[in-house]
C-alpha positions in Angstrom: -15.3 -101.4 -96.3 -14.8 -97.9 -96.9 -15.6 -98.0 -100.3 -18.3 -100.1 -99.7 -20.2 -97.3 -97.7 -19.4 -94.2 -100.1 -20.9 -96.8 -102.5 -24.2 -96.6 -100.6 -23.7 -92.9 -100.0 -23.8 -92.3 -103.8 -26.5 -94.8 -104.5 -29.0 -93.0 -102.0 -28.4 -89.7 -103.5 -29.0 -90.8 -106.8 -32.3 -92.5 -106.2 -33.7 -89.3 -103.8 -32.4 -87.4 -106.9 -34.7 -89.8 -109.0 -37.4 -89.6 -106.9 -37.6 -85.7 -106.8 -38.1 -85.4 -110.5 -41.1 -87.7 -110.7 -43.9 -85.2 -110.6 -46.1 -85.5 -107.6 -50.1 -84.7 -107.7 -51.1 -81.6 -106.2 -54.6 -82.0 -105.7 -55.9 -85.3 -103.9 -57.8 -87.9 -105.6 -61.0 -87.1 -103.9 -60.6 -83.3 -105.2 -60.2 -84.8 -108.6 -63.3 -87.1 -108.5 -65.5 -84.2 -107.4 -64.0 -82.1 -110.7 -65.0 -85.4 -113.0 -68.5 -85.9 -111.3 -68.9 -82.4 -112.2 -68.6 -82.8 -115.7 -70.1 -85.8 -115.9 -72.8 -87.1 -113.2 -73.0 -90.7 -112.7 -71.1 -93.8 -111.0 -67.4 -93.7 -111.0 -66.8 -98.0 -112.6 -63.2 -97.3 -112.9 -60.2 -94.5 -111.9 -56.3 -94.4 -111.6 -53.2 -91.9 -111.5 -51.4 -92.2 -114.8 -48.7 -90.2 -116.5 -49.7 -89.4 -120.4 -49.4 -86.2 -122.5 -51.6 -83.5 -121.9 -51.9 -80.7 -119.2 -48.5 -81.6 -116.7 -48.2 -85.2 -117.8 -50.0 -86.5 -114.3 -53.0 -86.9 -114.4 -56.2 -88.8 -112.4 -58.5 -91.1 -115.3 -62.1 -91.9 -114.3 -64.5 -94.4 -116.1 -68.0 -92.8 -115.5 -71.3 -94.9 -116.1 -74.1 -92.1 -117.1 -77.2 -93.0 -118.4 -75.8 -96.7 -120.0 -72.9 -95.0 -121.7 -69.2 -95.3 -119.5 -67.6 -91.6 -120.5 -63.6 -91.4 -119.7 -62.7 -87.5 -117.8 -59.0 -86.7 -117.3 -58.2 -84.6 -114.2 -55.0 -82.9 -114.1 -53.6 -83.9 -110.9 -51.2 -80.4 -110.4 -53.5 -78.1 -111.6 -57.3 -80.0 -111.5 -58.1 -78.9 -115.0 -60.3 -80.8 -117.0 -58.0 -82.3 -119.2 -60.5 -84.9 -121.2 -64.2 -85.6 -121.8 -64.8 -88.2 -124.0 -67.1 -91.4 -124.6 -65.0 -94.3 -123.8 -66.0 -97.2 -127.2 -63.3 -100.1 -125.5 -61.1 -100.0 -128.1 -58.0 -99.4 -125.9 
């Protein structure tokens, strides 16, 4: 039973071990959707948190609709920097 609950013990302290390395946004998602209006004024279709390269590796991605064309805008989500600006073609 004993080693049953030092077991347990270990297992919790490795996953809040796990948990503390996975980078956490600092700035909210409404913060980040006012930074990607900004750069690009329209209707928000599409947006999500996502880890990919660039900036600290978190970052918010919004699909705007402006004008008929759907533009994607990367937010840092630790910093807010503008990470991306681009027309999205639907390849992906």
């Amino acid at each position: 039973m004993r080693k049953l609950a030092v077991l347990a013990a270990s297992l919790a302290l490795c996953g809040s071990a796990f948990a503390a390395t996975k980078p956490a946004p600092k700035i909210d998602i409404a913060t980040a959707r006012a930074i990607a209006l900004h750069a690009v004024p329209g209707k928000i279709v599409k947006e999500e948190l996502e880890t990919e390269r660039g900036g600290s590796g978190l970052r918010y991605s919004f699909d705007i609709r402006a004008k008929g064309v759907v533009h994607e805008v990367g937010v840092d989500a630790r910093d807010g920097k503008l990470l991306e600006n681009s027309i999205d073609d639907g390849k992906d």
